[in-house]
C-alpha positions as CSV (number, residue, x, y, z in Angstrom):
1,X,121.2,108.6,88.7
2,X,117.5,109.1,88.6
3,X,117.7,107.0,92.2
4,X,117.8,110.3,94.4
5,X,114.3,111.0,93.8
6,X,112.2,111.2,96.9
7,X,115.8,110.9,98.7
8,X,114.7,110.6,102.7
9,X,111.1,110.2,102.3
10,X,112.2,106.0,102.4
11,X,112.7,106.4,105.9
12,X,108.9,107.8,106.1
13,X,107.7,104.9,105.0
14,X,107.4,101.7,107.8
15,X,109.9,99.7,107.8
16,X,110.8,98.2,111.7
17,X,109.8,95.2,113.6
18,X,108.9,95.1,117.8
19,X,108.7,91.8,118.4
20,X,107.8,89.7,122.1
21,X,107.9,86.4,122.8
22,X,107.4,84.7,120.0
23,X,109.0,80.7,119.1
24,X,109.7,78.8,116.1
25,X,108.8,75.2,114.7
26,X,109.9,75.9,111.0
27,X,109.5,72.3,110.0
28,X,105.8,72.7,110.9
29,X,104.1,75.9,111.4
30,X,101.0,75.1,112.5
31,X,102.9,73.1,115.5
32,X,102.5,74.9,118.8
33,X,104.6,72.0,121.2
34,X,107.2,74.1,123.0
35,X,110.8,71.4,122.4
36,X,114.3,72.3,122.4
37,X,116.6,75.2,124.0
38,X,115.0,78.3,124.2
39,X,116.2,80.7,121.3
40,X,117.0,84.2,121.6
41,X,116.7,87.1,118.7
42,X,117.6,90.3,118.8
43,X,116.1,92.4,116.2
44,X,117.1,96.4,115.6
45,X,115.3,99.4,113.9
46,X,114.7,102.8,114.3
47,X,110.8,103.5,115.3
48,X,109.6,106.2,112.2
49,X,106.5,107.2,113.5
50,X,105.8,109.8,116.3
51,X,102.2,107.5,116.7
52,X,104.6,104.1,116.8
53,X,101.9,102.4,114.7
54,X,105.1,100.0,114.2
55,X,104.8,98.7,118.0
56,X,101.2,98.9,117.9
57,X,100.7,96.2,115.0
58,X,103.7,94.2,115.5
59,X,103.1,93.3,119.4
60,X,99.8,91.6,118.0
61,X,102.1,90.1,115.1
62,X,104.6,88.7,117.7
63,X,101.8,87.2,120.0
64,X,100.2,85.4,117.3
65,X,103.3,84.2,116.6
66,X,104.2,83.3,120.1
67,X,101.0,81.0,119.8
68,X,102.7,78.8,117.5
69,X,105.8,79.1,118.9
70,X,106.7,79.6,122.3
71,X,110.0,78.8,122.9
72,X,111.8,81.8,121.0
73,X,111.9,85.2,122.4
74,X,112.5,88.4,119.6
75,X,113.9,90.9,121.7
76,X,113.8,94.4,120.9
77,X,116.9,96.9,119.9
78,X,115.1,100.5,119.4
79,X,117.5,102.7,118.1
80,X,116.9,106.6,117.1
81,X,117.3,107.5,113.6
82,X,120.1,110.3,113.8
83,X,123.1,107.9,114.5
84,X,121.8,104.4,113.4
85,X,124.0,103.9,111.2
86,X,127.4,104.4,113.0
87,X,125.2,102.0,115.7
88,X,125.1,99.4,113.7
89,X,128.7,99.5,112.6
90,X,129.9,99.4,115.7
91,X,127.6,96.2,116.8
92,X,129.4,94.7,114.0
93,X,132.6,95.7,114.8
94,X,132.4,94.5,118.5
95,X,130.6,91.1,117.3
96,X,127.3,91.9,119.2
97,X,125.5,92.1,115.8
98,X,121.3,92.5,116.2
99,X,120.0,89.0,114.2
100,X,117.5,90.1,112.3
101,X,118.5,94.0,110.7
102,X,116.0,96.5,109.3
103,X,117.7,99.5,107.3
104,X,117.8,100.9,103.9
105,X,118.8,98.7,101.2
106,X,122.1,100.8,99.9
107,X,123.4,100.5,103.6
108,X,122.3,97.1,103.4
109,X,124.0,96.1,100.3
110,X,127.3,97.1,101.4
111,X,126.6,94.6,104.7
112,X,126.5,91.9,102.3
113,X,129.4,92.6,100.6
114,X,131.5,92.7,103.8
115,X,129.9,89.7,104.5
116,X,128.0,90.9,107.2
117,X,124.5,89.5,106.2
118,X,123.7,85.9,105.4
119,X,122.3,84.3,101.4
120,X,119.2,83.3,102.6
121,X,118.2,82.1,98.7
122,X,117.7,78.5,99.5
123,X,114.8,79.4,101.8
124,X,113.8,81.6,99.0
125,X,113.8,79.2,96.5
126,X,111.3,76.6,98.6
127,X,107.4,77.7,99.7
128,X,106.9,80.0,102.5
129,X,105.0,77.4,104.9
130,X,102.8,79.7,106.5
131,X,101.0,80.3,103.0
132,X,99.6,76.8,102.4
133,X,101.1,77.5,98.7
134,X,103.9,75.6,96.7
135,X,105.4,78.6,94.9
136,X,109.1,79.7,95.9
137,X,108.5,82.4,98.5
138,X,110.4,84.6,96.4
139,X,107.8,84.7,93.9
140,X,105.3,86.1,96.8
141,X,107.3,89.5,96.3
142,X,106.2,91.8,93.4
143,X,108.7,91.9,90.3
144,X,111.8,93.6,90.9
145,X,111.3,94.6,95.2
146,X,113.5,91.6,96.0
147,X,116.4,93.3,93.7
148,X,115.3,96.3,95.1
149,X,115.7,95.5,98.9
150,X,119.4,94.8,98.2
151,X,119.8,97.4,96.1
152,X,119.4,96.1,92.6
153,X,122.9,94.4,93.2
154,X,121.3,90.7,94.1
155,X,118.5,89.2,94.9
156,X,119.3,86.3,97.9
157,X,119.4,88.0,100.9
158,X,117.6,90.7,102.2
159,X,113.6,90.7,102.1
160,X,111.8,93.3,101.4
161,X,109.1,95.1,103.8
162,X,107.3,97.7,102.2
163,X,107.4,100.3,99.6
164,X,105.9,104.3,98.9
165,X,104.3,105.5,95.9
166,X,102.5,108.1,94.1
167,X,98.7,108.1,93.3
168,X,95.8,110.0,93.7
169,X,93.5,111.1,96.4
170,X,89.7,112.3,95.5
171,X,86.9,113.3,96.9
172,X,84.0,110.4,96.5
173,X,81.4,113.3,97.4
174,X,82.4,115.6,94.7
175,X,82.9,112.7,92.4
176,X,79.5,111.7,92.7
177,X,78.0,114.4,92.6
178,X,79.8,114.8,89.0
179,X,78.3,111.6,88.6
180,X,81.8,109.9,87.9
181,X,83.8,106.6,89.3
182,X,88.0,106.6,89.8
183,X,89.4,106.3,86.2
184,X,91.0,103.6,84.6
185,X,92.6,104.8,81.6
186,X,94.0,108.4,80.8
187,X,90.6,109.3,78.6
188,X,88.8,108.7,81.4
189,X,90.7,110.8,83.7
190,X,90.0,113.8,81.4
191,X,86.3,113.2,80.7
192,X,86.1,113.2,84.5
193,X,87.9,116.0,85.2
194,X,85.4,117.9,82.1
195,X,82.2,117.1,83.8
196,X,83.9,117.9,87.3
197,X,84.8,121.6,85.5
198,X,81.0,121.2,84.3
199,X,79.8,120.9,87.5
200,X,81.8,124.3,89.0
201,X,84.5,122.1,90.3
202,X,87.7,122.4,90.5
203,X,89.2,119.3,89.0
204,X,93.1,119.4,90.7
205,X,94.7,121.2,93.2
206,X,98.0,120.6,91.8
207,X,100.8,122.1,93.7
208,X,103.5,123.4,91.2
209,X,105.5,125.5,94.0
210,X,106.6,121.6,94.9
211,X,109.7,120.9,92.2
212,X,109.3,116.7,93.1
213,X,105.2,117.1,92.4
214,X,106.0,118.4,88.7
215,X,108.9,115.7,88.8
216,X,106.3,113.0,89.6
217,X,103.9,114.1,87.0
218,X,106.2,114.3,84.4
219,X,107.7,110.3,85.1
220,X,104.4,109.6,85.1
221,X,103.2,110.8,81.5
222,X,106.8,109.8,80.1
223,X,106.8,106.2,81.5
224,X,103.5,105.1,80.7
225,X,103.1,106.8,77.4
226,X,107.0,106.4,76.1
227,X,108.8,103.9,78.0
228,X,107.6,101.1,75.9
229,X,109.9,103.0,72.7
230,X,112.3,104.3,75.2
231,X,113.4,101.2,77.2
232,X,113.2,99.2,73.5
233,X,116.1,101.5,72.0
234,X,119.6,100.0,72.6
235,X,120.9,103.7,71.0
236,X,119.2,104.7,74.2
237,X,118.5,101.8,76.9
238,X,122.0,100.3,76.4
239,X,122.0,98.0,79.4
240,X,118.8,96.4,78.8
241,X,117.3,96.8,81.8
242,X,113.8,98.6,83.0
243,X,115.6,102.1,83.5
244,X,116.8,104.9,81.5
245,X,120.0,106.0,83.4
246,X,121.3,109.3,82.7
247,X,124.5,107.9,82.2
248,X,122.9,106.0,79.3
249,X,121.0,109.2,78.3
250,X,124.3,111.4,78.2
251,X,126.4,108.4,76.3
252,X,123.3,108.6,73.8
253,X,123.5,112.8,73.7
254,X,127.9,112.6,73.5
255,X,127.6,110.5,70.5
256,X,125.1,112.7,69.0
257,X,121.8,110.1,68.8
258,X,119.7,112.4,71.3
259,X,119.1,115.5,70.3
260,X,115.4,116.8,70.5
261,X,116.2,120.1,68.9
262,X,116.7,118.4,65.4
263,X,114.0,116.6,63.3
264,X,113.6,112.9,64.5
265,X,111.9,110.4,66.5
266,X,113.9,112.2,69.7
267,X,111.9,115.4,69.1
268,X,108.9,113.7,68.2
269,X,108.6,111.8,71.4
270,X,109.4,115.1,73.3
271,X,106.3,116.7,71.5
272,X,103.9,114.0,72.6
273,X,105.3,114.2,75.9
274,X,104.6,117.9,76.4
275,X,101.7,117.7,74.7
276,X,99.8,115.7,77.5
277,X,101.6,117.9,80.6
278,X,99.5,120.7,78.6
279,X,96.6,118.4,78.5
280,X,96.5,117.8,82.5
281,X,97.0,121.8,82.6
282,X,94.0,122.6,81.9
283,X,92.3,121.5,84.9
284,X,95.0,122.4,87.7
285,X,93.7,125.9,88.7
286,X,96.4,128.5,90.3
287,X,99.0,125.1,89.3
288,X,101.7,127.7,89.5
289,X,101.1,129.4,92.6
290,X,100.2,126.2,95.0
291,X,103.1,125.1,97.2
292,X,102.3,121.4,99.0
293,X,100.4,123.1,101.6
294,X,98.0,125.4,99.8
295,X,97.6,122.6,97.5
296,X,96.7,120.2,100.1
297,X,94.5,123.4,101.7
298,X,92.9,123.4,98.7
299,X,91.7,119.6,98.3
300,X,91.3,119.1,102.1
301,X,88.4,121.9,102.0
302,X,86.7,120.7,99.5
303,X,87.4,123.5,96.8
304,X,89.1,120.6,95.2
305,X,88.5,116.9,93.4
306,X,91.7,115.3,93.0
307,X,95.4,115.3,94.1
308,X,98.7,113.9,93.7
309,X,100.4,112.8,96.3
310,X,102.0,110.1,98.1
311,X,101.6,107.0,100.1
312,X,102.9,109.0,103.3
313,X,99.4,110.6,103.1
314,X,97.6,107.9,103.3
315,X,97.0,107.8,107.0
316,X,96.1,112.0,107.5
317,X,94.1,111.8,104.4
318,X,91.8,108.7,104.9
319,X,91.6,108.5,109.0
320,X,90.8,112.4,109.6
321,X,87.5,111.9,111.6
322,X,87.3,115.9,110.7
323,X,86.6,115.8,107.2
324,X,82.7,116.5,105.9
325,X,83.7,113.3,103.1
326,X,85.0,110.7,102.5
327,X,88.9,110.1,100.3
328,X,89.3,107.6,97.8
329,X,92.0,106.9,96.2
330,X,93.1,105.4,92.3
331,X,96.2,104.7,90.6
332,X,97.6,106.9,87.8
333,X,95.3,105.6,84.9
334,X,96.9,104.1,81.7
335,X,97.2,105.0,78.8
336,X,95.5,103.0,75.6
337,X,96.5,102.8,71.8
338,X,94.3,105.5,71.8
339,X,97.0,107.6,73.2
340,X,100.0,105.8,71.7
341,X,101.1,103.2,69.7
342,X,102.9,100.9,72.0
343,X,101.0,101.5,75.7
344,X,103.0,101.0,78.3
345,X,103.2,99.9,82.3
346,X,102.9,102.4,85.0
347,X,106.2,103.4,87.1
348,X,107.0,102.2,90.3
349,X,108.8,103.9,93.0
350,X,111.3,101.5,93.8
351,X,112.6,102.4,97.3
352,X,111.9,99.8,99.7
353,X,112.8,99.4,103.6
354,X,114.2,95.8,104.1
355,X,115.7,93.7,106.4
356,X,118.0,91.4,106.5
357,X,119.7,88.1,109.0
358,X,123.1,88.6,109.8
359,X,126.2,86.6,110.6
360,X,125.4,86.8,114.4
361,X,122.1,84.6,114.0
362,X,123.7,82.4,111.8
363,X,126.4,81.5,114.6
364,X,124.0,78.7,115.4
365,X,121.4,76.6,113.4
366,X,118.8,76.8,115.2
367,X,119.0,80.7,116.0
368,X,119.3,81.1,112.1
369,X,116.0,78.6,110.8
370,X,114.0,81.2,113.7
371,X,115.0,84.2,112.3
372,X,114.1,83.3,109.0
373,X,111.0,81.6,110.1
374,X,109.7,84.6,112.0
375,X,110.0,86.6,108.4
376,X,108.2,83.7,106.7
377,X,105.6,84.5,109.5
378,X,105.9,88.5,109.1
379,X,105.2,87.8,105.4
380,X,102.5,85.9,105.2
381,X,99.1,86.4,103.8
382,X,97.0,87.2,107.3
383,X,100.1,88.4,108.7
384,X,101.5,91.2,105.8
385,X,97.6,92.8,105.6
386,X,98.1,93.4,109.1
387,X,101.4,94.6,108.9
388,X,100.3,97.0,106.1
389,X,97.0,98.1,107.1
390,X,98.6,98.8,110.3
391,X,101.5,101.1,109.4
392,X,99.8,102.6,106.2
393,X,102.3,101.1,104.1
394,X,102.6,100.2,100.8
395,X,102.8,96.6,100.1
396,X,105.4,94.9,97.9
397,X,103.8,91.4,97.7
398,X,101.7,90.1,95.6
399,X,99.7,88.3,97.8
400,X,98.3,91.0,99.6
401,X,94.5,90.4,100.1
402,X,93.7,93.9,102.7
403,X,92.7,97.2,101.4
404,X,92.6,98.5,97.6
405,X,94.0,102.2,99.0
406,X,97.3,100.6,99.5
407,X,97.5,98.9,96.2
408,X,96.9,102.0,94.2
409,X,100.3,103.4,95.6
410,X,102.3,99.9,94.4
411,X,102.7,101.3,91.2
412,X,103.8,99.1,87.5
413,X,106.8,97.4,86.6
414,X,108.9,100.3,85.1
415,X,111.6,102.6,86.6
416,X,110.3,106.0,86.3
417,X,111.3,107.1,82.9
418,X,112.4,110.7,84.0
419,X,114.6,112.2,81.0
420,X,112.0,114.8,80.7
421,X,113.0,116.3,84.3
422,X,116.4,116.3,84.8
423,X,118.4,119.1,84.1
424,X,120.3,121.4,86.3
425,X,118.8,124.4,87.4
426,X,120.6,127.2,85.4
427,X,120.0,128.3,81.8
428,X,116.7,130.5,80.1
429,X,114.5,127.3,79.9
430,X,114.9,123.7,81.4
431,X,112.7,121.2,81.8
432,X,112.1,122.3,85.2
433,X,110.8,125.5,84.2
434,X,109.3,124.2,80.8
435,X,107.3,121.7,82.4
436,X,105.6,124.1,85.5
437,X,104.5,126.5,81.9
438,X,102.7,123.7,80.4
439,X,101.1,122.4,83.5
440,X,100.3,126.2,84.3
441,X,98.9,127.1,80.8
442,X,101.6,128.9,79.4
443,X,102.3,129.3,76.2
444,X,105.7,127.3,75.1
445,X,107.7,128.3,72.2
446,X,109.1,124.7,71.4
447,X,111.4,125.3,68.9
448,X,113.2,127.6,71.4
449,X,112.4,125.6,74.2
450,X,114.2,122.4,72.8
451,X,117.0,124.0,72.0
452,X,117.5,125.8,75.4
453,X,117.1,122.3,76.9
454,X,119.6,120.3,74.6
455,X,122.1,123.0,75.6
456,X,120.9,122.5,79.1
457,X,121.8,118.5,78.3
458,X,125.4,119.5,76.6
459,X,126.4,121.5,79.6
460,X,125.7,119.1,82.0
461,X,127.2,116.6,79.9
462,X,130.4,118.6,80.0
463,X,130.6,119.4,83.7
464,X,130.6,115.3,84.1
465,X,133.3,114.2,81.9
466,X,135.5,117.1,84.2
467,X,133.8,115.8,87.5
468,X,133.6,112.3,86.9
469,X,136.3,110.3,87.1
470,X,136.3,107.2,84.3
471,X,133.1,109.4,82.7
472,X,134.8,108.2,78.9
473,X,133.6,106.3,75.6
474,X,136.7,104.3,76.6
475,X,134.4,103.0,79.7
476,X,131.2,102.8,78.3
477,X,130.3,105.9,80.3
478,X,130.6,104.2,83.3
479,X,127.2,102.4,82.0
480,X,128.5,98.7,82.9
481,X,128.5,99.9,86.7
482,X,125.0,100.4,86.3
483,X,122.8,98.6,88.7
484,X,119.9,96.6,86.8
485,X,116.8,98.5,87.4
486,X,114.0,95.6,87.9
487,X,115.7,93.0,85.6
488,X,115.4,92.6,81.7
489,X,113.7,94.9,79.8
490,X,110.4,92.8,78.6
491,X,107.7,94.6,76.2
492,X,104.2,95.1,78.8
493,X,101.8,92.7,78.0
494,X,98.3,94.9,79.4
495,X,96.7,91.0,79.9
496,X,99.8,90.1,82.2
């Protein structure tokens, strides 16, 4: 699945609680009369970052919550990251479980199938009280992160914290003295990067050495210009969701619907496709020859406009007192009807870091309504733009009110449409290789090149129906064990 992109950069991104001291009156939040036993929590994570931004922002969290609720005490469980995982287990194992869980949402998942972790969807269903709102506090998450946090497989009990994402950096001295503003739209990312080229600068360091920076380009282009066709094509999106699944993709190639080395609208869409990886060419000088770090070099030194990157930058890039200017950042632009004929929404990485409340809180009432109310608390308006701003996360709720630098990592509603970058490694052309020689400005023979990457398709699709077990029409390609990738498949509405 197209799911191991950016596999382990997840745990980069913040996604643990330190909490002290804090108490509870879920019934009224604004109450800060101590009553009642006092309430214990224990909450575990593994602290990220070397800088512990975590600890830094979430002490202040837990003492404004402490004001409101002195008589409940959130006591720390700090594990390290090697070994977390067999920790946890065993807590569970010897029924001394921490209450309130961060981890990753796959390893989550299966903690709610062995009934591990607690549905928490009637508290999801009412307002979050800490918001002054009457909206169900699920609808305070952004489409499809709630799914996401428990691993597309339900959506009741574990809450999503934060997210990572790919956008763009610049530099707001060299963009003005081009006389340009962030773009919008795809048009106006060209036009700028013209009069940047105009102005004897280079418009993208672009590092091509880096196989996931071409792989993030390419979703890009192919979800926001196709995926509106793509994802509306049950000989191609036969599960109806927001994803294109390369099981679906190699059901649709062993029945003989895909093929992009033969006249139709397969080929056609390929064509387009390639067409704008050539386009962004043009202004990535070297593209080719930039690994990460000569790309960053490159940018970082001002030789440079724009990058690509993502959200894990954010605090290098934008705190670095060093720097002679200032970064900005923007979201990849859209594209218009100028472009195509059915525009669609942007991708969105969709790994989250979660947590979850577990069996062990809910072996009393009262222990369970403060778990859940100090997440109410964490999630709340004044309380997520700290949490965010703090860690240099990525928010996943829609109510987030802080800094536009985070936002333009968040990404659209679409699972990155990424047909145009899988492939093994192996063969005379791939879309690997294919992709690098458009973005590098070389010429591409695309009769040849389609039919080197078909095969490429065939092969692969041979090796799976040896390797993988139940891989048969007679099982629908294994399609129907497909998680759904941010619900239904809707057309974008641009006015939504």
């Amino acid at each position: 699945m197209f799911k191991q992109y950016l596999k382990g950069a997840a745990a980069l991104a913040a996604a643990a609680l330190l909490v002290t001291g804090c108490g509870l009156r879920s019934a009224d939040p604004t109450s800060n009369e101590a009553g009642g036993d006092k309430i214990k929590l224990t909450f575990s994570f593994w602290e990220p970052s070397t800088g512990r931004e975590l600890e830094t922002v979430l002490s202040d969290i837990s003492e404004e919550y402490s004001k409101l609720h002195p008589e409940v005490t959130v006591e720390l469980m700090s594990q390290p990251n090697s070994g977390y995982q067999e920790w946890v287990q065993s807590q569970f194992a010897s029924n001394n479980a921490p209450d309130i869980e961060y981890n990753q949402p796959s390893n989550l998942n299966k903690q709610v199938e062995s009934d591990f972790i607690i549905d928490i969807s009637e508290y999801l269903d009412k307002p979050n009280p800490y918001n002054g709102s009457d909206t169900p506090w699920r609808d305070d998450f952004v489409d499809g992160r709630l799914s996401a946090a428990q691993a597309f497989k339900g959506d009741s009990c574990c809450i999503p914290l934060s997210g990572l994402g790919i956008a763009y950096y610049y530099n707001q001295e060299l963009y003005d003295k081009a006389g340009i503003k962030a773009p919008k739209t795809w048009d106006e990312m060209i036009d700028n990067f013209k009069k940047l080229q105009q102005n004897g600068i280079t418009p993208v360091a672009f590092m091509g050495q880096k196989s996931d920076a071409v792989d993030w380009l390419s979703w890009e282009i192919a979800t926001a210009l196709l995926s509106e066709d793509l994802l509306a094509d049950p000989e191609l999106n036969y599960n109806g969701d927001n994803n294109i699944d390369s099981y679906e993709l190699f059901k649709a190639l062993d029945q003989g619907i895909y093929d992009i080395s033969k006249e139709g609208k397969y080929r056609d869409y390929y064509e387009k496709y390639l067409s704008y990886m050539q386009e962004y060419g043009k202004y990535c000088t070297n593209a080719s020859g930039l690994d990460e770090a000569g790309a960053k070099a490159m940018f970082l030194s001002g030789k440079a406009a724009t990058i690509m990157s993502g959200s894990w930058d954010l605090k290098s890039f934008t705190t670095d007192e060093k720097l002679p200017f200032k970064i900005g950042t923007f979201a990849f632009p859209k594209f218009t009807t100028s472009n195509t004929e059915h525009p669609g929404d942007n991708m969105a990485i969709v790994d989250v870091s979660a947590i979850a409340i577990t069996t062990n809180a809910a072996k009393s009432d009262a222990k369970k309504e403060a778990a859940v109310d100090f997440v109410r608390f964490l999630t709340s308006q004044d309380m997520y733009k700290k949490f965010i701003e703090g860690t240099y996360s990525i928010p996943v709720m829609n109510n987030f009110s802080g800094d536009e630098s985070f936002v333009a990592f968040r990404g659209g509603s679409r699972a990155p449409v990424a047909i145009y970058a899988m492939g093994n490694s192996s063969g005379e052309l791939t879309n690997a290789n294919v992709n690098l020689m458009a973005i590098s400005g070389e010429k591409v023979d695309f009769d040849n090149a389609t039919k080197k990457i078909q095969q490429n398709f065939v092969d692969q699709l041979e090796s799976l129906k040896k390797s993988k077990e139940g891989f048969t029409p007679e099982n629908n390609y294994l399609i129907d064990t497909l998680p759904r990738m941010l619900g239904d498949f809707k057309p974008y509405d641009p006015k939504d």
